[in-house]
C-alpha positions as a Python dict, from the first residue, in 0.01 Angstrom:
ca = {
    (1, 'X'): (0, 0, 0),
    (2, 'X'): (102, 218, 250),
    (3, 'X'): (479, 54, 296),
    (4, 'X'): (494, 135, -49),
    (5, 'X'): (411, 526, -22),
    (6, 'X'): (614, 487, 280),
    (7, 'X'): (897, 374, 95),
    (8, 'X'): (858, 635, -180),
    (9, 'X'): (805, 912, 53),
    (10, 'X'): (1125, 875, 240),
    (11, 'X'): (1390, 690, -5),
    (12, 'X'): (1378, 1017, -259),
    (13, 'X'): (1682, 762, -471),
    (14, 'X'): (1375, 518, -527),
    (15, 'X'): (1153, 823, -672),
    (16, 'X'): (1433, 976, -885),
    (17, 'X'): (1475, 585, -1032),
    (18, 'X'): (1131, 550, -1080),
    (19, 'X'): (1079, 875, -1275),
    (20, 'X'): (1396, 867, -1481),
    (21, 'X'): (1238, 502, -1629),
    (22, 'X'): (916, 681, -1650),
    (23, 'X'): (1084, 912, -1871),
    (24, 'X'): (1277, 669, -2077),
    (25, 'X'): (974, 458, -2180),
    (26, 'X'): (853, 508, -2502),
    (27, 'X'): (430, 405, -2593),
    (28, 'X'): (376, 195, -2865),
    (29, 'X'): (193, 298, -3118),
    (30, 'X'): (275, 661, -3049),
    (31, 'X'): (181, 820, -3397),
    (32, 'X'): (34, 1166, -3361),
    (33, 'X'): (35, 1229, -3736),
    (34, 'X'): (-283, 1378, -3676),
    (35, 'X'): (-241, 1630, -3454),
    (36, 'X'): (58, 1753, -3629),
    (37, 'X'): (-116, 1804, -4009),
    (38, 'X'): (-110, 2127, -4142),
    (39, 'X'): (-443, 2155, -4126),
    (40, 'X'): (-469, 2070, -3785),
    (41, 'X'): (-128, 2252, -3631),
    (42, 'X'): (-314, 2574, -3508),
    (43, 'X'): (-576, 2399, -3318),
    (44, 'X'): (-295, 2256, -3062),
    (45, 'X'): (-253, 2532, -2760),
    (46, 'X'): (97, 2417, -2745),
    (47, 'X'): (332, 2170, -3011),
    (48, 'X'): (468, 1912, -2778),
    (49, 'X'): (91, 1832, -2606),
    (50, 'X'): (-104, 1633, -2833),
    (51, 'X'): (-294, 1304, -2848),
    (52, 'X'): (-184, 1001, -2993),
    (53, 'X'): (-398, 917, -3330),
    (54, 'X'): (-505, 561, -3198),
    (55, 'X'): (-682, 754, -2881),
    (56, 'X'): (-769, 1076, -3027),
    (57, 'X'): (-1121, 1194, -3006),
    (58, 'X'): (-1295, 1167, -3291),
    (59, 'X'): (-1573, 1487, -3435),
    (60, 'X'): (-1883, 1419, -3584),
    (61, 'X'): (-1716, 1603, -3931),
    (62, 'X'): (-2066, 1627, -4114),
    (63, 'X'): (-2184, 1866, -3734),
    (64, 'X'): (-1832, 1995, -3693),
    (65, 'X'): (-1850, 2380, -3823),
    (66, 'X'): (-1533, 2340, -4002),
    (67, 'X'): (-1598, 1944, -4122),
    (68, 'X'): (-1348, 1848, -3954),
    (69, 'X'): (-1301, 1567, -3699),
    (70, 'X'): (-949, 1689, -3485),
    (71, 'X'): (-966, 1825, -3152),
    (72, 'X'): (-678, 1802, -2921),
    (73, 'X'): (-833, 1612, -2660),
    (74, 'X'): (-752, 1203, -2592),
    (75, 'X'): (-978, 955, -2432),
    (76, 'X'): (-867, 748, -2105),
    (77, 'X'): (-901, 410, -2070),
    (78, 'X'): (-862, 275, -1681),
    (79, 'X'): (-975, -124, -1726),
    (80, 'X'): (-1310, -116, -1930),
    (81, 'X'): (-1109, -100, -2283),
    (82, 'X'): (-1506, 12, -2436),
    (83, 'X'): (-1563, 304, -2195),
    (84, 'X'): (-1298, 562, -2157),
    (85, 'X'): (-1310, 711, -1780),
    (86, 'X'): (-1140, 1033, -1891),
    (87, 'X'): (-1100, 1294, -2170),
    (88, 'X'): (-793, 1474, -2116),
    (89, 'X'): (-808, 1790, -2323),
    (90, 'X'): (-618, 2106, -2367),
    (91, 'X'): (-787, 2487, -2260),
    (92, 'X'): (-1014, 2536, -2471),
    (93, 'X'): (-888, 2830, -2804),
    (94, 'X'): (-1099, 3094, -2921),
    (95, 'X'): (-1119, 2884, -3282),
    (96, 'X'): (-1180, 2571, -3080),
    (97, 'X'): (-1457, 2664, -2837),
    (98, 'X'): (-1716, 2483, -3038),
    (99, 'X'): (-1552, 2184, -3114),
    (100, 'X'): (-1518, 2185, -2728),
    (101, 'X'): (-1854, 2199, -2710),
    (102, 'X'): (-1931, 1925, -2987),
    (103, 'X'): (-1712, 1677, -2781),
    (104, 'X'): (-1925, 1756, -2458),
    (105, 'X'): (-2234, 1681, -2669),
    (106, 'X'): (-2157, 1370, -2880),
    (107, 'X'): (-1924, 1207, -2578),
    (108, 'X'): (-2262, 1243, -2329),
    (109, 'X'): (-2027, 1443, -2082),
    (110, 'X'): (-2184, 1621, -1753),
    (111, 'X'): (-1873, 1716, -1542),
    (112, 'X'): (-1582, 1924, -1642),
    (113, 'X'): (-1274, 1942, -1427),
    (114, 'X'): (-1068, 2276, -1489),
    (115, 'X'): (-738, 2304, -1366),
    (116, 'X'): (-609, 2624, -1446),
    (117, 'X'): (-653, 2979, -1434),
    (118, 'X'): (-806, 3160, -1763),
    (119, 'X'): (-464, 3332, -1741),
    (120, 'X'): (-156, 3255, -1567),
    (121, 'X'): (143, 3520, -1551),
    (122, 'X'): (34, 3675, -1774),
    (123, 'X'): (39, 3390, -2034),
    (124, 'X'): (-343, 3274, -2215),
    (125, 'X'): (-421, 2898, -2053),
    (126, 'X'): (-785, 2846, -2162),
    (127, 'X'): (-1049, 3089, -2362),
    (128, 'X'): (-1360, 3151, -2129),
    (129, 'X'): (-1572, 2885, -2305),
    (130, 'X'): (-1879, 2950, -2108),
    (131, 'X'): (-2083, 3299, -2070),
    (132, 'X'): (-2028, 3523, -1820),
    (133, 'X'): (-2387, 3541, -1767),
    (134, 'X'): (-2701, 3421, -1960),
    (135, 'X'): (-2682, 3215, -2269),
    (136, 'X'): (-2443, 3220, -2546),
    (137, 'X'): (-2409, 3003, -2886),
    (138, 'X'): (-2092, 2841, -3006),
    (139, 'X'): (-2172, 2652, -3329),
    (140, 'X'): (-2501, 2455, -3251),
    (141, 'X'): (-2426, 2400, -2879),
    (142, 'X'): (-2603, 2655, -2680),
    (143, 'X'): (-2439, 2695, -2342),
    (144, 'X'): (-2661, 2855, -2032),
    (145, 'X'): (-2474, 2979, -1716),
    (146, 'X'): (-2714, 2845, -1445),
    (147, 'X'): (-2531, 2870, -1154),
    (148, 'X'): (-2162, 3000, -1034),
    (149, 'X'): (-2091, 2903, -644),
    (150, 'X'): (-1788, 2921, -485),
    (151, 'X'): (-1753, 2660, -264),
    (152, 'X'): (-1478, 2787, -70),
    (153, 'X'): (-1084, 2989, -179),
    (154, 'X'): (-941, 2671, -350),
    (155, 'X'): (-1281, 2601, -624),
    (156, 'X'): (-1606, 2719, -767),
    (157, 'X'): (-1878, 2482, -929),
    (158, 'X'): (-2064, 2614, -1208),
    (159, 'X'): (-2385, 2468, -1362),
    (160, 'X'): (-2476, 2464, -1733),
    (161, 'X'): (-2751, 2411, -1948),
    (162, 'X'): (-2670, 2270, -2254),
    (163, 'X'): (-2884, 2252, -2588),
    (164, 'X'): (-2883, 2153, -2922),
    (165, 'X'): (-3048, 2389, -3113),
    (166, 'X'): (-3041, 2135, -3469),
    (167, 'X'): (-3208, 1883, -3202),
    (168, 'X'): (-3326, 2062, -2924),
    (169, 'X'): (-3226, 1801, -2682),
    (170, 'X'): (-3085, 1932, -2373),
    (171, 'X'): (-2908, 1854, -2067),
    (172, 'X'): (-2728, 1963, -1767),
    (173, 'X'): (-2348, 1927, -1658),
    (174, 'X'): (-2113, 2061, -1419),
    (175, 'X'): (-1803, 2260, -1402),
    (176, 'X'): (-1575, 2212, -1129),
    (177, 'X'): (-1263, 2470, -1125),
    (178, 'X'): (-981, 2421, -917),
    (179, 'X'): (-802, 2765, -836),
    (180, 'X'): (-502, 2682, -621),
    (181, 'X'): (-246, 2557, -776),
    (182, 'X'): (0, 2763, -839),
    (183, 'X'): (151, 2937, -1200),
    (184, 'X'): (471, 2740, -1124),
    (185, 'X'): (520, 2398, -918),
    (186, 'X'): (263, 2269, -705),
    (187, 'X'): (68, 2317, -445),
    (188, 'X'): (175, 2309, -54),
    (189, 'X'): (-98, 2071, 47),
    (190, 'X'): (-302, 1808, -105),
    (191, 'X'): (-567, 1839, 89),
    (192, 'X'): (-720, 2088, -116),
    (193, 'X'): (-756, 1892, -439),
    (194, 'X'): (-835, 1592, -233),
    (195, 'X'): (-1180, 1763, -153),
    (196, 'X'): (-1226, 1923, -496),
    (197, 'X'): (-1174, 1526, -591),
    (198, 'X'): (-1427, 1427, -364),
    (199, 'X'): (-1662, 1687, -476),
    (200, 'X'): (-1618, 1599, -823),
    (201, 'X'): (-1678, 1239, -779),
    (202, 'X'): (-1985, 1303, -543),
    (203, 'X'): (-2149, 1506, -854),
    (204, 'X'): (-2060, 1230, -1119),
    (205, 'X'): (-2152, 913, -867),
    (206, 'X'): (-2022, 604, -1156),
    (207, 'X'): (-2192, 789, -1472),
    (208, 'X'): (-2085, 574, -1751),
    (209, 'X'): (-1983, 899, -1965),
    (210, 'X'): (-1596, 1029, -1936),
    (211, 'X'): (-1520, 1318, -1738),
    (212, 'X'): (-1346, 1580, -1889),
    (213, 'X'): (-1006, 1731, -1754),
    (214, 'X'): (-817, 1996, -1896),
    (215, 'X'): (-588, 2246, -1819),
    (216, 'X'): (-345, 2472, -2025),
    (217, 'X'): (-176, 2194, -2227),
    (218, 'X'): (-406, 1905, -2102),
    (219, 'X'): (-101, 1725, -1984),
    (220, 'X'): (66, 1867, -1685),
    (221, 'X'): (-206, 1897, -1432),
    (222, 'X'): (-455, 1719, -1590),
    (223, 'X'): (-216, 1373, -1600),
    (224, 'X'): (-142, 1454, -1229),
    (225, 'X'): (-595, 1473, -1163),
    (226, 'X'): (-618, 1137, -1387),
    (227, 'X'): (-358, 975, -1180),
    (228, 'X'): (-432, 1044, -820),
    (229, 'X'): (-818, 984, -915),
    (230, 'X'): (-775, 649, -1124),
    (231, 'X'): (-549, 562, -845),
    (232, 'X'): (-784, 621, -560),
    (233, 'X'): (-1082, 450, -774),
    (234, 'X'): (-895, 171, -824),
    (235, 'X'): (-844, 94, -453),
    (236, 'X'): (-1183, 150, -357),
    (237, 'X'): (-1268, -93, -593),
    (238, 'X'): (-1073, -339, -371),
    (239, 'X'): (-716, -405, -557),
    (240, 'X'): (-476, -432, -351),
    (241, 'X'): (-168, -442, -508),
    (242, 'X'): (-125, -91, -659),
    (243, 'X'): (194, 46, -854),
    (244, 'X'): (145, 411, -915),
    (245, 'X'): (440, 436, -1135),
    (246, 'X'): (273, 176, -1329),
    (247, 'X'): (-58, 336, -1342),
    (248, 'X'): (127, 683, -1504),
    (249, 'X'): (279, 427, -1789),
    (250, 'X'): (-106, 320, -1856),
    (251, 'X'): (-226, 617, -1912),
    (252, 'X'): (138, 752, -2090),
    (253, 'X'): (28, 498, -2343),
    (254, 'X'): (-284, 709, -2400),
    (255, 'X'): (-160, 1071, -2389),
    (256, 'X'): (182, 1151, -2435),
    (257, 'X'): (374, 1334, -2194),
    (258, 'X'): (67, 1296, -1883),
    (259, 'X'): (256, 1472, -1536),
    (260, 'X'): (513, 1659, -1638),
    (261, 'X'): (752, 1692, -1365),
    (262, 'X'): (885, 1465, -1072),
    (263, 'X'): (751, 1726, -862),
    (264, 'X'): (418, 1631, -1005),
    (265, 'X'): (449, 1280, -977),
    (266, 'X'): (590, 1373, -575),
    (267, 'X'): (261, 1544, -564),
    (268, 'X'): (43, 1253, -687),
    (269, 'X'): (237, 979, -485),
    (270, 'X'): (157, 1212, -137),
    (271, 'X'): (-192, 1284, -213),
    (272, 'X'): (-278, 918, -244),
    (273, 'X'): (-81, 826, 39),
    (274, 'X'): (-297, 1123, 256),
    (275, 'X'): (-587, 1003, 114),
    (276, 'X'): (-490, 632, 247),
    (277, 'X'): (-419, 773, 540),
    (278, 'X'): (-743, 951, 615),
    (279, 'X'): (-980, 663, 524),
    (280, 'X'): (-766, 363, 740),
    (281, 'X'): (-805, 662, 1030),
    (282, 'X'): (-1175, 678, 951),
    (283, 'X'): (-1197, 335, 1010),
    (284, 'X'): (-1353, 136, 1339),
    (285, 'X'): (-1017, 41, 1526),
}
């Protein structure tokens, strides 16, 4: 494993090879008819990020507020092809808030990874889909702001209390928002969103629901998150032989366009290989 990040790392030809395939391979099926139906055109934050019909995430339509079932959100597969590890998702719209809140509910979800500021230069990335304080209801979903602690300058962890007011079930989950990567590019050090990672897994502890990840467009940063954490899962599982580039095509097939840029993929490649490096350095010599 490590000759291989090794190898990345330093022979920048072999990563600009690797990413120009990536880039070149097509999914199959990749209909997003869907997603792209009038009816359904101004619930996608932006045209060219939206989920493949054969992974979409499905709405209760007979709970939804609008019938409908479309949100632009896709479900991630690692190896279990009956329980998705993931739900990659766009920010959250002002129209769309409650169909956010649906999926939360009817997917059994209790940890949200954010991954972007509310608003980035000056452009909208995400709605504010919890209250500022208190309680507030979006469709049938009533959302409580329990807790808002900020663990340090790079995230915050909020805690929610979430009810069903048609059933009144309700339940707890946790938001975990990253703040430091940047508008544009990526950040100067992994290390930060290595511990955010950690955090985030230490709250979710093998939970057989999907954790939500989203950003702006629910592909740029949130691909890069899926990546480095399905990547990192997968070799403390035990396998050995690990292909990153091959792990981006897996879940390609699932979302299009998941880590936008080379640099991205750089970034994911490095903050694997760091986090290699810190557990072998851990170890008993």
């Amino acid at each position: 494993m490590e000759a291989y990040m090794e190898d990345h790392l330093r022979n920048k030809d072999r990563l600009q090879r690797e990413w120009e395939a990536l880039c070149s391979y097509q999914a199959d099926p990749c209909s997003v008819a869907v997603a792209q139906a009038p009816s359904n055109m101004d619930k996608n934050r932006h045209a060219e990020s939206v989920p493949y019909d054969h992974t979409r995430v499905k709405l209760k339509t007979e709970v939804n507020s609008n019938k409908q079932d479309f949100i632009n959100a896709s479900l991630i597969f690692d190896h279990d092809p009956r329980q998705p590890s993931y739900i990659a998702t766009q920010g959250p719209m002002a129209h769309t808030v409650a169909d956010f809140w649906q999926m939360v509910w009817e997917n059994g979800c209790t940890v949200i990874v954010m991954m972007t500021a509310l608003v980035e230069d000056g452009e909208k990335q995400c709605e504010r889909y919890w209250p500022d304080e208190g309680s507030s209801l979006y469709h049938i979903y009533e959302v409580n702001l329990v807790s808002e602690h900020i663990w340090c300058k790079d995230f915050l962890v909020r805690s929610f209390y979430l009810k069903n007011v048609q059933t009144q079930e309700t339940r707890t989950l946790t938001q975990f928002h990253l703040l430091s990567w940047p508008a544009d590019g990526i950040p100067i050090s992994t290390r930060p969103l290595l511990d955010f990672r950690r955090k985030v897994n230490k709250c979710y502890r093998g939970r057989s629901c999907p954790i939500i990840v989203h950003c702006g467009d629910g592909t740029s940063r949130t691909g890069a998150y899926i990546l480095i954490d399905m990547v990192l899962n997968r070799m403390a599982k035990g396998v050995k032989e690990i292909d990153i580039a091959a792990a981006l095509e897996h879940i390609r097939d699932q979302r299009p366009g998941l880590v936008r840029t080379k640099d991205q993929f750089e970034f994911a490649l490095t903050a694997v290989a760091e986090e290699v490096n810190a557990i072998l350095k851990a170890l008993p010599q």
